[in-house]
C-alpha positions, -999 to +999 in steps of 0.1 A: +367-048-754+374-044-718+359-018-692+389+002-690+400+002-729+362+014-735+371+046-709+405+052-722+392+053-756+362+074-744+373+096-716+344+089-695+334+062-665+306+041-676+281+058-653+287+091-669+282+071-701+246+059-690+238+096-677+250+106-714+228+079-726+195+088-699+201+129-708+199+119-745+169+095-746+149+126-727+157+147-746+149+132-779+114+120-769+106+154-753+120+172-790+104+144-810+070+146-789+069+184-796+074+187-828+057+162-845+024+163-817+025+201-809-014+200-812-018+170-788+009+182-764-011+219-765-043+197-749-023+174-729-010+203-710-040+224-716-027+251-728-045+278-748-054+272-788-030+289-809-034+298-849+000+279-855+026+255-837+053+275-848+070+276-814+064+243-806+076+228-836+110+250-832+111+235-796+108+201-804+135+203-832+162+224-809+155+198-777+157+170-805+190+183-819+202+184-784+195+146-780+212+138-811+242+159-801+240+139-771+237+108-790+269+118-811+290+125-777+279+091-764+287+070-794+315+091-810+332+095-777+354+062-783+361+068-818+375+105-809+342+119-825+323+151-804+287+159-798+275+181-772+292+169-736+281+162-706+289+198-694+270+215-718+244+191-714+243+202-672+237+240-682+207+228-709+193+209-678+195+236-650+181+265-670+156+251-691+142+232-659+148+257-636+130+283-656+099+262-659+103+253-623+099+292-621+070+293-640+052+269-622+058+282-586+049+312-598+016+299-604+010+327-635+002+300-658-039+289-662-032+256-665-052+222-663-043+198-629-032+172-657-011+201-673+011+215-639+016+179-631+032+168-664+049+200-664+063+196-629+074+159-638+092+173-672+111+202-646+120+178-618+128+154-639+151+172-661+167+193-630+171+159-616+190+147-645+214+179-646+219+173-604+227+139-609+255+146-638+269+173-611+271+147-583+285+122-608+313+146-617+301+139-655+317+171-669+350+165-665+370+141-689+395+122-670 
């Protein structure tokens, strides 16, 4: 199938396809990485002992259920199939990394140098991701 059949079909420019694709893969290692390693993600980021995961576990599964909805959008797409857009993934992006961007320069969290520098990777990162899907347009269907 050509280029251009694939982004009639699909309503989206290949780029905002691989954005799709990068938002996705991030998001389902971050959700699968909390909820099935909340007690080894705690001491990576050396954060304080809890009695139960119960937050971290719900986490994982709602950032992991983004990245399938993700998944769905960028494989349904060109079978007229929806998942969660590229739109919807930009406002994930900018508030859940901007509020832990806050956090961090707020410097209220007792945290390990290993801890704020993963954690500053994850916000960067993800703001990144949502700036780049701006700059790329990726919201809008053509």
């Amino acid at each position: 199938m050509e280029r251009s059949e694939t982004r009639a079909r699909s309503g989206m420019k290949s780029g905002h396809r691989l954005l799709l694709a990068v938002d996705a893969v991030v998001n389902l290692v971050l959700g699968l990485t909390l909820l099935l390693f909340p007690a080894g993600t705690q001491r990576l980021l050396g954060l304080p002992s809890t009695n139960t995961f119960f937050y971290a576990t719900i986490l994982g599964g709602v950032i992991l259920g983004i990245g399938a909805a993700l998944c769905l959008e960028w494989w349904g797409a060109p079978r007229a199939v929806r998942g969660l857009g590229l739109g919807g993934a930009i406002a994930i992006n900018l508030c859940g990394g901007g509020v832990l961007l806050l956090w961090l320069a707020s410097d209220c969290l007792a945290l390990p140098l290993r801890g704020r520098v993963v954690l500053w990777i994850v916000a960067l990162g993800v703001l990144g991701i949502g700036v780049a899907e701006i700059a790329a347009g990726a919201w809008r269907y053509d």
